[in-house]
N, C-alpha and C positions, 0 to 999 in steps of 0.2 A: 504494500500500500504506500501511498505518496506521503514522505515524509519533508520535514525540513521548509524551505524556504522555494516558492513557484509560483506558475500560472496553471491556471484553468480555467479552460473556453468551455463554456454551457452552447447549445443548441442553438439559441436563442440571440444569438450575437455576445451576450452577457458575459465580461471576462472577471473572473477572480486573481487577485495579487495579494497573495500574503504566504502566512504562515500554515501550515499542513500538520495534522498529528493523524498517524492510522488514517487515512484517508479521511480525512475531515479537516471543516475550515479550522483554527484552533490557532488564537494569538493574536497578534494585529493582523491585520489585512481591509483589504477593500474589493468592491463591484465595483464592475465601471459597466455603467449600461450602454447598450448602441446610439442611443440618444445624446449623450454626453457626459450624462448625469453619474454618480458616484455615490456609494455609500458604504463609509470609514467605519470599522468595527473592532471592537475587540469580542471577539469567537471562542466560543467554549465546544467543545464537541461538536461544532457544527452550526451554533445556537449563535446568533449575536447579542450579546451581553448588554452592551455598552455602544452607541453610534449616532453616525451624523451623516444625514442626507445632502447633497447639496446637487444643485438642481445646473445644467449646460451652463447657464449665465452668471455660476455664483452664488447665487441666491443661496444658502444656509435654511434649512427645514430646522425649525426650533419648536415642538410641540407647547412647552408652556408659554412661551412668550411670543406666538405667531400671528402677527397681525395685518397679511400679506393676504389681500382680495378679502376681506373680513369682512365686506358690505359698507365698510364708512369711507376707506383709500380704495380707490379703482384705479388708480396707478399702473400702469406696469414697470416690473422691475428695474428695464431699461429708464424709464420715464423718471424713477426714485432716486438713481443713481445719478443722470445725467441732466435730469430737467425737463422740460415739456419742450415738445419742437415748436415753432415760432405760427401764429393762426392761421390757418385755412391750409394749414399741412396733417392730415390724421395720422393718427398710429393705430392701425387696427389689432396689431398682436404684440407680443412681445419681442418677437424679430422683426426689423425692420433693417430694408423690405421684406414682407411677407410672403410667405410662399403662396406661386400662384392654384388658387384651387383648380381641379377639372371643373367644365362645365357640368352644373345639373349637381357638384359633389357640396358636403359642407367641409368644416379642418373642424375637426373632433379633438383636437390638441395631441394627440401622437399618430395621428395620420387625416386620412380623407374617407369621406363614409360617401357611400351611393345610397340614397335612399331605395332606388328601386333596387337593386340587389342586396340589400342591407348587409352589406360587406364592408368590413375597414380594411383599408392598405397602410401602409406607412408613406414615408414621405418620398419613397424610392417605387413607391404602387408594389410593393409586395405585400403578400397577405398578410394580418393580423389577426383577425377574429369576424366571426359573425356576428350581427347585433341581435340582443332581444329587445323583445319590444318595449322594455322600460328605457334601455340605451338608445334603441329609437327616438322615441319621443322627446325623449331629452336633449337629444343632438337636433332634433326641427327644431325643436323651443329654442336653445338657447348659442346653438355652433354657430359664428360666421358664414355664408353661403358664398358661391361661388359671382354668382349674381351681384351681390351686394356690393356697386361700385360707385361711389360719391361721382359725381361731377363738379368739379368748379370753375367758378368764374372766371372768366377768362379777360379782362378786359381788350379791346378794340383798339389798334396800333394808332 
């Protein structure tokens, strides 16, 4: 079994970096997901003990003191860090520029859902899951669409 100090690549894109005991995570180490994202642990048999999320852009996941889309700052992270872009320029996601949706798709935040096939891809159109119908509804209510393009004003030379 894999001892010592390694990597391990899960299925899933998901790489593990740390410490190994009997085949098990065990000690410091970390995930680093395909998205970007990372989460630092100290591992016990396998178990994570002890850790800290932190999300592509930085962002730090802190359960007691997380006050991040809380309903009173609509912020995005980009926006907290750097300031709000100058009027009549939107930020619709937290990447800017955003990825552009397929037509007819919405961005479900780790990929693009087709309603009619209610399938999500990631951001590369490869599969991720199928939706039910609470994930559905959810993602009409409240995901970004592909449609959804401001127009502005343009003024006359």
């Amino acid at each position: 079994r894999m001892e010592g100090f390694g990597y391990y690549a899960l299925p899933t894109g998901t790489e593990y970096r740390g410490s190994l005991w009997d085949g098990m995570f065990h000690g410091q180490g970390e995930l680093l997901l395909p998205s970007g994202g990372k989460y630092r642990a100290l591992w016990v048999r396998g178990v994570p003990t002890q850790g800290k999320f932190t999300f592509a852009d930085g962002l730090e996941y802190d359960e007691e003191k997380w006050h991040y889309c809380d309903g009173y700052d609509r912020r995005f992270y980009t926006e907290i860090c750097s300031g709000f872009k100058p009027p009549g320029i939107p930020q619709f996601t937290n990447l800017d520029p955003p990825k552009i949706i397929p037509e007819g798709c919405y961005d479900c935040g780790d990929g693009f859902y087709n309603p009619k096939t209610r399938v999500v891809v990631d951001y590369n159109h490869k599969f991720l899951r199928n939706a039910d119908n609470d994930e559905h509804e959810w993602i009409l209510r409240t995901c970004r669409k592909a449609w959804d393009i401001t127009t502005e004003h343009k003024p006359k030379p």
